[in-house]
N, C-alpha and C positions, 0 to 999 in steps of 0.2 A: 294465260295470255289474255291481254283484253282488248277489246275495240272501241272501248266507247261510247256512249249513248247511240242511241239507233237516230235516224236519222228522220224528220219530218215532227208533226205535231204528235205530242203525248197523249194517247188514247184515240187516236184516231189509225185506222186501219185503212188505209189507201185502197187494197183490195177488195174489201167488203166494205161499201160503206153503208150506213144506216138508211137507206135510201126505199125507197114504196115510188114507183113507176108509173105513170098513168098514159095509157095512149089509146088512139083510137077515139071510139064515141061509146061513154060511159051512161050508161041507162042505169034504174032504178033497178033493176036484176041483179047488175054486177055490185050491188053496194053492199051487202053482204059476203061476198066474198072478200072484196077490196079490206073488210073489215076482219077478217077471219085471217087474211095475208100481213097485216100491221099488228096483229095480237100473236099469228107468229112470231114476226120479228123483232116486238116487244119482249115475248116469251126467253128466246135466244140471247137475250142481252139486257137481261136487268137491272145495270147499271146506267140504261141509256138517260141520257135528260132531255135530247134532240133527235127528232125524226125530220130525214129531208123527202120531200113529197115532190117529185117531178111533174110535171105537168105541161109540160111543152108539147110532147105528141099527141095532146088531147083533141080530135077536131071537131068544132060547133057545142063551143062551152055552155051549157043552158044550165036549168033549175034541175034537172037529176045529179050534173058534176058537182053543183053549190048543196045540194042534199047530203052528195056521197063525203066531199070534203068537209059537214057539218058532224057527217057520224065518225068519220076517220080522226079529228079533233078531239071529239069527245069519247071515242076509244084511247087514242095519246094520255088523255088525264087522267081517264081510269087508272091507266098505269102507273101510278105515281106521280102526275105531274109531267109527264112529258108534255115538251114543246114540240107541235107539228110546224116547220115550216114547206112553203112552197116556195119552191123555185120555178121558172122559164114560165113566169105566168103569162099568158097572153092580156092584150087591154081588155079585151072581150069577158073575161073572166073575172078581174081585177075590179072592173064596174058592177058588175053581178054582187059580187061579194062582199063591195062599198054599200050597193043600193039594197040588200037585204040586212046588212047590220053586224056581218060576220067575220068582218077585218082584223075583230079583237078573238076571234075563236083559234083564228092560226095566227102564232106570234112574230112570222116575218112572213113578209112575201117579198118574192126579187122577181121584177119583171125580166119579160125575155131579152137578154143581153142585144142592143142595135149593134 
């Protein structure tokens, strides 16, 4: 008996999705870690080309988040080329990222949905 192609986008898994969480307020402590959690999930999934990088519950976006998000990027390429993107960025963050040069390190940014 058959059912037919499954239903949603080929290769994406609804459940699990390739996603790195960021909340709170991110210091230079957690940036190793944060890096050690995306080579996890790089690890896990070796055919990824996209990592989505949440960033909405981050509060008081400064120069440790734009550090953390500079290693988290260049962890991605290590990979093989993966593309980090952010989503739910705040403007706060968005300006940081312009004003330091780092816009072209993560391949999309979505600002936080108005």
């Amino acid at each position: 008996m058959s059912f037919g192609p499954p239903a949603g986008l080929p290769g994406v898994d609804a459940l699990t999705p390739n996603a790195l969480v960021l909340t709170g307020r991110v210091t230079r402590a957690d940036v190793p870690g944060l890096c050690a959690e995306l080579e996890a999930l790089l690890s896990g999934a070796p055919a990824l080309a996209v990592v989505d990088c949440d960033v909405g519950g981050v509060v008081h976006p400064d120069l440790a988040l734009v550090e953390a998000i500079a290693r988290l990027g260049l962890v991605a390429r290590r990979a093989g080329g993966v593309e980090l993107r952010l989503r739910n960025v705040p403007a706060e963050l968005g300006a940081l990222l312009g004003l330091v040069g780092l816009t072209d390190v993560v391949g999309n940014i979505r600002a936080v949905p108005e």
